[in-house]
matplotlib code that plots the C-alpha trace (Angstrom):
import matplotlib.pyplot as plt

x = [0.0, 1.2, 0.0, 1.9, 0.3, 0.6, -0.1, -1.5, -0.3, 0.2, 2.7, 2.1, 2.8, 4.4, 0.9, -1.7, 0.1, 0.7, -3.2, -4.0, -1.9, -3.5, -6.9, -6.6, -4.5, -7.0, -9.5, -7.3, -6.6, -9.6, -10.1, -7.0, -6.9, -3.4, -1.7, -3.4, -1.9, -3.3, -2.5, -3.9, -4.0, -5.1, -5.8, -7.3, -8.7, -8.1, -11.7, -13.2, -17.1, -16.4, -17.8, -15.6, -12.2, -10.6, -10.5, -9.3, -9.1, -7.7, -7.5, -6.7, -5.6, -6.3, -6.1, -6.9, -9.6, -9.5, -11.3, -11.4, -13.2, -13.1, -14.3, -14.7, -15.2, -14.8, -11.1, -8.5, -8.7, -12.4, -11.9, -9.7, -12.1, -15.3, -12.8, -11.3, -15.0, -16.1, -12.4, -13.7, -17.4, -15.9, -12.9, -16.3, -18.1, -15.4, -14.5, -18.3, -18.7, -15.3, -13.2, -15.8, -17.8, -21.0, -21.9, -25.3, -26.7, -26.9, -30.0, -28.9, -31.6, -30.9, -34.3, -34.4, -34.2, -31.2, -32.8, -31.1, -29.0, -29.5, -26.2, -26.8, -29.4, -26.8, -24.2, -26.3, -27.0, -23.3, -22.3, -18.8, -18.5, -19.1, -15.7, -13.7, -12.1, -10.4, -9.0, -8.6, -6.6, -7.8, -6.7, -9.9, -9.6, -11.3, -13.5, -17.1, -20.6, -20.3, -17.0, -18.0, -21.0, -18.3, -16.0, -18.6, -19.7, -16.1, -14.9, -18.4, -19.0, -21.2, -20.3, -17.9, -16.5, -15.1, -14.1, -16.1, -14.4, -16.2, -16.8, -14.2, -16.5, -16.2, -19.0, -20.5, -21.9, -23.7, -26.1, -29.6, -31.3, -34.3, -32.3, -30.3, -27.6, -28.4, -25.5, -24.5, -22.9, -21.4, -22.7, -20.0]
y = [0.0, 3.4, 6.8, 10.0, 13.5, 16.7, 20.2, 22.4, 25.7, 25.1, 23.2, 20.0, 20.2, 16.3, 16.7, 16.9, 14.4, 12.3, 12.5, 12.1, 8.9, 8.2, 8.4, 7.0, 3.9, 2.9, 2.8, 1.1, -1.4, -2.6, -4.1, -5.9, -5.2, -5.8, -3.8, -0.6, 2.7, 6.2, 10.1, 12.1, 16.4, 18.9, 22.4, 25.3, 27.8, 31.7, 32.9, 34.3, 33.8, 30.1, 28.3, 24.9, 26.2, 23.0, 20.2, 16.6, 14.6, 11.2, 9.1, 5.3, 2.8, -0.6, -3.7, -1.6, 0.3, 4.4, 5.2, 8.7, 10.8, 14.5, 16.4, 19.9, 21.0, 24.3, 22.8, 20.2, 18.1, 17.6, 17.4, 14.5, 12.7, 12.8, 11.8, 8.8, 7.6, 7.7, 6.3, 3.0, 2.9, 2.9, 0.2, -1.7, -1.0, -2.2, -5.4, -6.5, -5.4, -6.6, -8.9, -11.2, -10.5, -10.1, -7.4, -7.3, -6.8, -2.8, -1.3, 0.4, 1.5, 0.5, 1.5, 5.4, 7.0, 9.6, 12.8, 14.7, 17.6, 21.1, 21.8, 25.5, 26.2, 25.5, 27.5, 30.7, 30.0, 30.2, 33.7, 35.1, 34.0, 30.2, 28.7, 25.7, 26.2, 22.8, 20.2, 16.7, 14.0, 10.6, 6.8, 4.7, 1.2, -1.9, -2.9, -4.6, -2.9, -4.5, -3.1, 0.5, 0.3, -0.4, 2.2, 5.2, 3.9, 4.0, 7.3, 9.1, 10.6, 11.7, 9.8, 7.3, 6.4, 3.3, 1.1, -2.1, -5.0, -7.5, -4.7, -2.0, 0.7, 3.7, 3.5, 6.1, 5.5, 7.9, 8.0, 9.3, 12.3, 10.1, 7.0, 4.1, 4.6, 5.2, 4.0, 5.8, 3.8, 4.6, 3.9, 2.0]
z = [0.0, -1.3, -0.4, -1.8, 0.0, -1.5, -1.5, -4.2, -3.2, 0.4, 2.6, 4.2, 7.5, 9.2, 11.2, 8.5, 6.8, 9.5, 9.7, 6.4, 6.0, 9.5, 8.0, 4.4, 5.4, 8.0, 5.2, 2.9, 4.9, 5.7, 2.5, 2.0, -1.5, -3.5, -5.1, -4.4, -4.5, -3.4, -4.2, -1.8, -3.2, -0.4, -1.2, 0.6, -1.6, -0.3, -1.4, 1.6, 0.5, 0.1, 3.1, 2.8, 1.7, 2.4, -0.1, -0.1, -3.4, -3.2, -6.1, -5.7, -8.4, -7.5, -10.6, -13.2, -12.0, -10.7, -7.5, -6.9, -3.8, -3.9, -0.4, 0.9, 4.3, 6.6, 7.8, 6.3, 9.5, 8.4, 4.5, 5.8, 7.7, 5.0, 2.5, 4.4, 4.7, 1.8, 0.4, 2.8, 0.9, -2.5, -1.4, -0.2, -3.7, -5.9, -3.3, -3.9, -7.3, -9.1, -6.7, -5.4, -8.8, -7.3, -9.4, -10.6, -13.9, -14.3, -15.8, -19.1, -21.9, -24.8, -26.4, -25.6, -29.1, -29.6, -31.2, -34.1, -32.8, -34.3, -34.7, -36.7, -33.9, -31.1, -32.8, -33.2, -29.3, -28.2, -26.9, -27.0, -23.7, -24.3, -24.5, -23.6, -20.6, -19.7, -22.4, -21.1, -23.0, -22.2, -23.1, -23.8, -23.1, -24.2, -21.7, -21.8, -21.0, -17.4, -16.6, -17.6, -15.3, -12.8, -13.5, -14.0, -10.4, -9.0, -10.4, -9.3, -12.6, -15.4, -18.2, -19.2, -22.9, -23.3, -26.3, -26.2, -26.2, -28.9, -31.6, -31.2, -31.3, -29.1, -26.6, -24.2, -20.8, -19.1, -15.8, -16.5, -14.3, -14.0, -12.8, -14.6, -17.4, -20.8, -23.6, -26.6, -29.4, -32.9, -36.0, -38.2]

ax = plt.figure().add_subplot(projection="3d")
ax.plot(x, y, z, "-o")
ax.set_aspect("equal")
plt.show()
């Protein structure tokens, strides 16, 4: 078990590290999972109006598979804490889910038609001050329909694009605002 703490524009003290390290390895090894490796950022952003300042993001890499946990709280002691416990649900998640391959079938809709965008009708939309703000490179990787469930669980997010395995086609998984996960493929 690795865990590397750092600070994005502030010093670590040896206490809040010993803490964090503390905190995050008691999670970690609860599960007893092998190899598995965490990064552990803490930040405290200087904007007075923000309530919960302090941040802890720890992102864990365990057989393949990326677990992150991203926290905010009034202090870093606290950040620490919230993300330490969730850190121990996820472990739990992906121990049921992908080691003891429990993992039940996931709900995705296959039948829920993809309209036509309006592509000229979006673009007239955008004002000067739609932009891109933030590029992000990523590596797809083959993986089956079952496996994305499982990582777009893990990493907490939105959306997940995968390659599938048995076609090669780039896939796209994303969760639904009315429940379940809906799947976007491409036409070959």
């Amino acid at each position: 078990m690795d865990i590397t703490i750092t600070g994005r524009k502030m010093p670590v003290t040896n206490a809040l590290r010993d803490y964090a390290e503390e905190k995050i390895g008691n999670s970690m090894k609860v599960m007893d999972i092998d190899p598995l490796t965490a990064e552990v950022v803490l930040e405290v952003e200087k904007n007075p109006a923000n309530p919960t300042p302090a941040r802890c993001e720890v992102t864990m890499r365990a057989r393949g598979h990326v677990i992150r946990v991203d926290e905010t709280e009034q202090d870093m002691y606290a950040a620490i804490d919230v993300a330490a416990v969730k850190v121990a649900r996820q472990l739990r998640k992906f121990k049921t889910r992908v080691i003891d391959k429990k993992a039940p079938g996931a709900i995705v809709d296959k039948t829920a038609p993809v309209s036509e965008l309006d592509v000229d009708g979006l673009m007239a939309e955008l004002s000067a001050d739609d932009e891109v703000v933030r590029v992000k490179e990523l590596a797809l990787e083959p993986l089956t329909e079952e496996e994305a469930l499982i990582q777009i669980d893990l990493l907490g997010h939105d959306f997940f694009a995968y390659i599938d395995r048995d076609t090669s086609a780039v896939h796209i998984l994303y969760r639904r605002d009315n429940g379940g996960y809906g799947l976007l493929k491409t036409v070959q």
